[in-house]
The first five atom37 places (N, CA, C, CB, O) and aatype in JSON, in Angstrom:
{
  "aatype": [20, 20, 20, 20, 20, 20, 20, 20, 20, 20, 20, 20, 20, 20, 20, 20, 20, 20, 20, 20, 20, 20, 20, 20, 20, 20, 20, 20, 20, 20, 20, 20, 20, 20, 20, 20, 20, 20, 20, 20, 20, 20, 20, 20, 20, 20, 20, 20, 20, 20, 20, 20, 20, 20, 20, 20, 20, 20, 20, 20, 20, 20, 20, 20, 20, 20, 20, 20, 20, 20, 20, 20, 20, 20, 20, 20, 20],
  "atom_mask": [
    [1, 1, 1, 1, 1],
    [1, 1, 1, 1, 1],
    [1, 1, 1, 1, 1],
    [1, 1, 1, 1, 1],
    [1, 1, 1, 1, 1],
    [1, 1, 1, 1, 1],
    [1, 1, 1, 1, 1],
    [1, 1, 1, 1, 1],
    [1, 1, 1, 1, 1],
    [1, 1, 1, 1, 1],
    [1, 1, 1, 1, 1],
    [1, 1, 1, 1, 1],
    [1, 1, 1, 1, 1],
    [1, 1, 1, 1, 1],
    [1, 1, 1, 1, 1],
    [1, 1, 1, 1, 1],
    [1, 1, 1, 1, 1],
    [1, 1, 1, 1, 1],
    [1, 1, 1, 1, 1],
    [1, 1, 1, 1, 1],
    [1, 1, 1, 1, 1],
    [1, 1, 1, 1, 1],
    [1, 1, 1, 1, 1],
    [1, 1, 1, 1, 1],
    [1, 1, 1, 1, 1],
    [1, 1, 1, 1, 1],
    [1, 1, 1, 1, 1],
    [1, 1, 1, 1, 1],
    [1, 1, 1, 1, 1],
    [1, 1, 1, 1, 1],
    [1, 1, 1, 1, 1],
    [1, 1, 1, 1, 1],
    [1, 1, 1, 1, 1],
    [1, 1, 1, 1, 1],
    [1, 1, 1, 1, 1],
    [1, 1, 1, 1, 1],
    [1, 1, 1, 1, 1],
    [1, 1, 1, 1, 1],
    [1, 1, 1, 1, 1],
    [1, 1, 1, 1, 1],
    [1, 1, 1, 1, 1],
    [1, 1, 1, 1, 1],
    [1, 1, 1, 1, 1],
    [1, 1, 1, 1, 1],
    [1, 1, 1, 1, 1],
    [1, 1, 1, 1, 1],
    [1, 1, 1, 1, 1],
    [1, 1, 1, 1, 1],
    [1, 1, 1, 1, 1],
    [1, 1, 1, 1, 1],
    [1, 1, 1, 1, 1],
    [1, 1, 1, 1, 1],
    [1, 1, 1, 1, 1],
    [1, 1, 1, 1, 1],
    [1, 1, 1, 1, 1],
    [1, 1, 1, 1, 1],
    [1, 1, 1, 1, 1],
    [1, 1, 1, 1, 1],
    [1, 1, 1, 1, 1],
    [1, 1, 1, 1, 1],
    [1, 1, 1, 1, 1],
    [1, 1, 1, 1, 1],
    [1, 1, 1, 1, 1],
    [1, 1, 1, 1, 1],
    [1, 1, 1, 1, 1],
    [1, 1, 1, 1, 1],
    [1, 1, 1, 1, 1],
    [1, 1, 1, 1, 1],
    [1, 1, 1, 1, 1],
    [1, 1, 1, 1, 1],
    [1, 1, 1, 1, 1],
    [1, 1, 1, 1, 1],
    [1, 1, 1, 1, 1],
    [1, 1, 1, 1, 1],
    [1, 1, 1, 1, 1],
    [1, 1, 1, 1, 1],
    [1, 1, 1, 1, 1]
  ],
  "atom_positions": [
    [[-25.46, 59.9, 5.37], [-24.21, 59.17, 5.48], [-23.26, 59.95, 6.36], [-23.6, 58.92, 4.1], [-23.4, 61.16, 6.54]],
    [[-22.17, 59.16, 6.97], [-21.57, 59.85, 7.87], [-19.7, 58.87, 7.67], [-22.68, 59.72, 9.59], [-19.28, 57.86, 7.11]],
    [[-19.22, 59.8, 8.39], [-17.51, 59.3, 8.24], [-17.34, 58.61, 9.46], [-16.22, 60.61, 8.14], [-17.58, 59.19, 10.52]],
    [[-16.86, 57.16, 9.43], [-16.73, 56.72, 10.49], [-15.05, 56.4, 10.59], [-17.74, 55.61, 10.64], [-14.68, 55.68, 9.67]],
    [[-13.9, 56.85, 11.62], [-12.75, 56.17, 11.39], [-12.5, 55.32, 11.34], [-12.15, 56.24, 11.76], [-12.95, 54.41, 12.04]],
    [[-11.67, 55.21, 10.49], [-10.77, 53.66, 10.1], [-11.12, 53.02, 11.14], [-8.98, 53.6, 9.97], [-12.19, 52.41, 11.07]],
    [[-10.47, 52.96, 12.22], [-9.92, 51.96, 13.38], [-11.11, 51.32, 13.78], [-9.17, 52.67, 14.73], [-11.38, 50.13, 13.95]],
    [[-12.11, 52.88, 13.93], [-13.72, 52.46, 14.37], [-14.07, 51.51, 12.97], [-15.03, 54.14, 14.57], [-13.38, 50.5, 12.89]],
    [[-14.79, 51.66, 12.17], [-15.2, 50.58, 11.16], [-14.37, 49.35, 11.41], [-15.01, 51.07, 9.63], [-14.99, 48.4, 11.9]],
    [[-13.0, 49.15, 11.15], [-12.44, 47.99, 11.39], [-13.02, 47.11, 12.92], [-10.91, 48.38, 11.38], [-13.13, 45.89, 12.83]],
    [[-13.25, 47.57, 13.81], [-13.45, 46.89, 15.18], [-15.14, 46.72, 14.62], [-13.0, 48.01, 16.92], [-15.37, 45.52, 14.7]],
    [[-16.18, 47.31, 14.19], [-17.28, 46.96, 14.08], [-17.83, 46.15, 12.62], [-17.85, 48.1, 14.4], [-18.8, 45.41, 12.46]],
    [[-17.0, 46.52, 11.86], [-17.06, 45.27, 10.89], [-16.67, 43.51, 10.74], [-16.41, 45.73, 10.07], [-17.11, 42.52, 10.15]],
    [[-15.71, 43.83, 11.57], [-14.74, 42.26, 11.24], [-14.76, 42.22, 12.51], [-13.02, 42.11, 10.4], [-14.98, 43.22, 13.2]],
    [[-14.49, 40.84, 13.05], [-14.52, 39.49, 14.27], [-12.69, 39.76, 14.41], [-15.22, 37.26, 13.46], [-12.04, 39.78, 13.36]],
    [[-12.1, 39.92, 15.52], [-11.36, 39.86, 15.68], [-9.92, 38.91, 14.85], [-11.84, 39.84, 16.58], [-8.78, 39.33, 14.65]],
    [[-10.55, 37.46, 14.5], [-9.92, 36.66, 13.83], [-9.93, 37.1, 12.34], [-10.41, 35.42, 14.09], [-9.31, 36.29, 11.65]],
    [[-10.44, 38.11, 11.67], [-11.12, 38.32, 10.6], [-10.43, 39.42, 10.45], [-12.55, 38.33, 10.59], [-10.37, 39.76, 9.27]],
    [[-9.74, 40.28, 11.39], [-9.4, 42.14, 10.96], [-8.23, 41.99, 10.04], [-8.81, 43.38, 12.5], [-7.16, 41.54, 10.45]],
    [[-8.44, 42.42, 8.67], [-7.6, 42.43, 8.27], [-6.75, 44.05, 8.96], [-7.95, 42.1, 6.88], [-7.3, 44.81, 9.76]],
    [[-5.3, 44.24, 8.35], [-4.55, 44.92, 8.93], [-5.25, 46.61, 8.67], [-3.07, 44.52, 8.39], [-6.15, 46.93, 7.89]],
    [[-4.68, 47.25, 9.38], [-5.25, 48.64, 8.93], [-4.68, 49.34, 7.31], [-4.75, 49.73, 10.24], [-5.3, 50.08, 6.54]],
    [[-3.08, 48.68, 7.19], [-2.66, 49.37, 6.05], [-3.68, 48.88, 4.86], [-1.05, 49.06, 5.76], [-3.99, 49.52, 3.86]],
    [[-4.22, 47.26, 5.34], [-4.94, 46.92, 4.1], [-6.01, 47.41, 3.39], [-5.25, 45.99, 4.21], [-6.17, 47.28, 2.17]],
    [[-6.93, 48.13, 4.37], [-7.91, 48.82, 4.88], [-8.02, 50.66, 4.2], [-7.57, 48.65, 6.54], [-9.08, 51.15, 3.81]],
    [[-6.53, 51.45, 4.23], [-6.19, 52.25, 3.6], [-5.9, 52.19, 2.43], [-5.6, 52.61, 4.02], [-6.18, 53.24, 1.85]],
    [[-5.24, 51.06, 1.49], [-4.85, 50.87, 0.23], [-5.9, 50.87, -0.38], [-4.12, 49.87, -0.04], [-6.1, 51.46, -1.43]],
    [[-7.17, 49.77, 0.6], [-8.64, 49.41, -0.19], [-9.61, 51.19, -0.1], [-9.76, 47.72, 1.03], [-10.66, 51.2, -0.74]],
    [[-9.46, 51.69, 0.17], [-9.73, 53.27, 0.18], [-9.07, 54.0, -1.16], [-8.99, 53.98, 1.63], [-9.59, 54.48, -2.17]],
    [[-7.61, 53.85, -0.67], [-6.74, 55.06, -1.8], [-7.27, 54.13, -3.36], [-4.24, 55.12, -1.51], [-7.11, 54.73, -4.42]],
    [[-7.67, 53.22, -3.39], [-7.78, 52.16, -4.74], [-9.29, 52.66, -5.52], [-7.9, 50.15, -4.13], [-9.57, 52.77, -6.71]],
    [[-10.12, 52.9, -4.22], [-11.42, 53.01, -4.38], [-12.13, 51.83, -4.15], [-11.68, 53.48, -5.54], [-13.32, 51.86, -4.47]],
    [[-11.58, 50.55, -3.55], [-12.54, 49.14, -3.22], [-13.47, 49.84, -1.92], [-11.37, 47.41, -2.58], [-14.69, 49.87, -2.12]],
    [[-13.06, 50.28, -0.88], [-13.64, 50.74, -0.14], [-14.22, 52.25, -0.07], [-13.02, 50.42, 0.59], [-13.56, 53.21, -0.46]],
    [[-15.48, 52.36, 0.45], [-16.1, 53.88, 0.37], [-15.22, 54.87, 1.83], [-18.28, 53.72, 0.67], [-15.25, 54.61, 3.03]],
    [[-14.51, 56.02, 1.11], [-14.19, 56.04, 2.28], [-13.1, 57.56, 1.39], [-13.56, 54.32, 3.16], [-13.0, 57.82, 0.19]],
    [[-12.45, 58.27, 2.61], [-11.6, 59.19, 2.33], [-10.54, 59.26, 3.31], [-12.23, 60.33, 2.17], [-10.62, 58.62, 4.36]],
    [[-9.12, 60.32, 2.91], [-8.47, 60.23, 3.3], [-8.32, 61.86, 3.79], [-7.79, 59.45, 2.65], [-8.12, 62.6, 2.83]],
    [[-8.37, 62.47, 4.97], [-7.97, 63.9, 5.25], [-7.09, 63.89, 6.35], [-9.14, 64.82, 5.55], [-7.3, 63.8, 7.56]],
    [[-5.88, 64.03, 5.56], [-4.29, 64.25, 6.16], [-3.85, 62.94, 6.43], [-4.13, 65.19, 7.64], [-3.82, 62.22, 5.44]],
    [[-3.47, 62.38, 7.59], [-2.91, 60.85, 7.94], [-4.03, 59.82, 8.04], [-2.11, 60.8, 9.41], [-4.07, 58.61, 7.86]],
    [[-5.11, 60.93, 8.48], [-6.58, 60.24, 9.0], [-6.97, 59.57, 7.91], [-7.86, 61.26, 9.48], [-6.96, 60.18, 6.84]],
    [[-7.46, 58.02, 7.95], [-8.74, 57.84, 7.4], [-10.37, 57.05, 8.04], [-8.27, 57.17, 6.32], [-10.65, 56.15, 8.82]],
    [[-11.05, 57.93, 7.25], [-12.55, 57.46, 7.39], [-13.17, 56.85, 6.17], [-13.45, 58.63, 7.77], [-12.94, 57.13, 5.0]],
    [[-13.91, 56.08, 6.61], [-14.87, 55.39, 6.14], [-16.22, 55.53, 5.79], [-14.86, 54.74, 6.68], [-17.01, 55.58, 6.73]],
    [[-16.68, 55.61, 4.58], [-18.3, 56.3, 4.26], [-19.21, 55.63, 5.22], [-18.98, 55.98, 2.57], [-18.47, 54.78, 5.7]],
    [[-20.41, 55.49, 5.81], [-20.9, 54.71, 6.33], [-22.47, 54.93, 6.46], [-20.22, 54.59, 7.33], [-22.62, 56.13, 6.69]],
    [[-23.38, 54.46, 6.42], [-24.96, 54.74, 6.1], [-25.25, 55.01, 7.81], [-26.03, 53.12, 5.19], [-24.42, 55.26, 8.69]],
    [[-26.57, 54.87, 7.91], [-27.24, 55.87, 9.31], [-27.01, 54.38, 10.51], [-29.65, 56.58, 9.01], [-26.75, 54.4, 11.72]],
    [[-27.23, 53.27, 9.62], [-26.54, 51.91, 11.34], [-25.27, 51.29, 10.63], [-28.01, 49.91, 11.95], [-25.19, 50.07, 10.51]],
    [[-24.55, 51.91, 10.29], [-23.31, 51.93, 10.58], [-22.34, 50.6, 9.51], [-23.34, 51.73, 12.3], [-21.29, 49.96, 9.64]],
    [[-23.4, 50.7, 8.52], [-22.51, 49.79, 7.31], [-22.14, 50.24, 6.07], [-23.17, 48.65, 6.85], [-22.87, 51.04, 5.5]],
    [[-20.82, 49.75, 5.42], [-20.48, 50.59, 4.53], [-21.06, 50.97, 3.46], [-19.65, 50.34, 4.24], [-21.55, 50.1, 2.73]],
    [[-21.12, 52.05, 3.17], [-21.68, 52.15, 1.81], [-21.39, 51.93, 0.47], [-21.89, 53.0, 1.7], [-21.12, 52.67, -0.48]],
    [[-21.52, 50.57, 0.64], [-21.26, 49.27, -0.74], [-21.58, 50.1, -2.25], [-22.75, 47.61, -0.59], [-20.77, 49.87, -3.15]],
    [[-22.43, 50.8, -2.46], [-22.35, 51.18, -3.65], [-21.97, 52.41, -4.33], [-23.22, 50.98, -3.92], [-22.2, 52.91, -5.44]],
    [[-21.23, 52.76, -3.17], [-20.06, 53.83, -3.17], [-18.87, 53.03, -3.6], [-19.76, 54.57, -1.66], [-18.42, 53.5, -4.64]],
    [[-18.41, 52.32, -3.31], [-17.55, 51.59, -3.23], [-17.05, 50.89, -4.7], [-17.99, 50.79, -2.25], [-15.88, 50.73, -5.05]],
    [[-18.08, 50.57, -5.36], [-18.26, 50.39, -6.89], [-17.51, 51.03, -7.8], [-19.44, 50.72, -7.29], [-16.82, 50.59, -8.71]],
    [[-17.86, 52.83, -7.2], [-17.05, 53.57, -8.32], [-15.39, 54.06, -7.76], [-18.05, 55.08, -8.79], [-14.83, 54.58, -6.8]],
    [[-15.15, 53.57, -8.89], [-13.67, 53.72, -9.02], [-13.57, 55.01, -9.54], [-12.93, 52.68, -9.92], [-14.27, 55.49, -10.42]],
    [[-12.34, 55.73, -8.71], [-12.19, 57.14, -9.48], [-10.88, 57.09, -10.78], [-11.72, 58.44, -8.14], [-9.94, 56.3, -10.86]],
    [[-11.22, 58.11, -11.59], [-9.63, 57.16, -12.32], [-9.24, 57.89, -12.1], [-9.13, 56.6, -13.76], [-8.69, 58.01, -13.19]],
    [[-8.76, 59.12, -11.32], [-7.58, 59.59, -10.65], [-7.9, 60.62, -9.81], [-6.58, 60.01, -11.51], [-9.08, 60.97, -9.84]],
    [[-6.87, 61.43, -8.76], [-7.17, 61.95, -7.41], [-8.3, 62.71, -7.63], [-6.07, 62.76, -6.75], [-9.45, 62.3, -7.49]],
    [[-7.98, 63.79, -7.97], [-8.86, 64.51, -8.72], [-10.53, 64.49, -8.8], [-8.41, 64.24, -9.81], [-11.43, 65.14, -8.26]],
    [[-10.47, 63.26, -9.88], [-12.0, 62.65, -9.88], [-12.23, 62.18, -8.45], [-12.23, 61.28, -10.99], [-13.32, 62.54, -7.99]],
    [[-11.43, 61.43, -7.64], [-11.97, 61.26, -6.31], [-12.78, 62.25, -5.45], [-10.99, 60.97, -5.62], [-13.83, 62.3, -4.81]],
    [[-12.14, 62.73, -5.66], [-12.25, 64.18, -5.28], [-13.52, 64.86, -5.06], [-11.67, 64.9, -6.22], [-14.24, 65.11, -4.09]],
    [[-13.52, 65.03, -6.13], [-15.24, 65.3, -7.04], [-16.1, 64.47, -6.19], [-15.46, 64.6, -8.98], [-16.93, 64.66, -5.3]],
    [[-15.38, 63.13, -7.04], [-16.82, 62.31, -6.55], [-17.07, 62.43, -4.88], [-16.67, 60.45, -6.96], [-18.25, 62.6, -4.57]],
    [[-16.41, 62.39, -4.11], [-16.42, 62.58, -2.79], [-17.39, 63.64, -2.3], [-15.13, 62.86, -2.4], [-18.38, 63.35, -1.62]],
    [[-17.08, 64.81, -2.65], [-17.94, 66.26, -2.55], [-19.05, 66.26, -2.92], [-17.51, 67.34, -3.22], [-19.9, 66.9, -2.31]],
    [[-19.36, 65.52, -4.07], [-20.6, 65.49, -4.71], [-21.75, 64.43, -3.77], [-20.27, 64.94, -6.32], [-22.94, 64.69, -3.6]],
    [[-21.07, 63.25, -3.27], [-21.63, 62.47, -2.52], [-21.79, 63.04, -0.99], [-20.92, 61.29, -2.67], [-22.65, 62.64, -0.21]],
    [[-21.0, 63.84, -0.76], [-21.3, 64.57, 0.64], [-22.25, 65.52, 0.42], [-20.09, 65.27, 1.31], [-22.71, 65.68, 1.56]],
    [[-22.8, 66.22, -0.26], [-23.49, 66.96, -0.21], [-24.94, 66.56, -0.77], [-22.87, 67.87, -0.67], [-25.86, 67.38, -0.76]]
  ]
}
């Protein structure tokens, strides 16, 4: 798995008529709907080896920063 940026995932996921906004995109991250992290202003997106999200990352909800955290590290490695 690999980190793909925000901006990048958004342009290769969704049809132009379809992008939702970027803030929407970050909330669905900080929430845990989307697989994905946040380091500093940046965010990336979890993403498998051709380049789609990793849906069952996405499942687990962290119940707070912390546990994100974790879970993040643990899945990177």
């Amino acid at each position: 798995m690999r980190h793909m940026k925000l901006s990048e995932y958004r342009r290769q996921a969704y049809t132009p008529e379809s992008r939702p906004d970027e803030r929407t995109l970050r909330r669905r991250i900080d929430r845990g709907e989307l697989a994905g992290k946040r380091e500093g202003s940046r965010y990336y997106v979890l993403v498998d080896e051709n380049g789609h999200e990793a849906q069952y990352l996405a499942s687990v909800k962290p119940v707070n920063d912390l546990a994100g955290q974790v879970l993040a590290k643990a899945i990177e490695a």
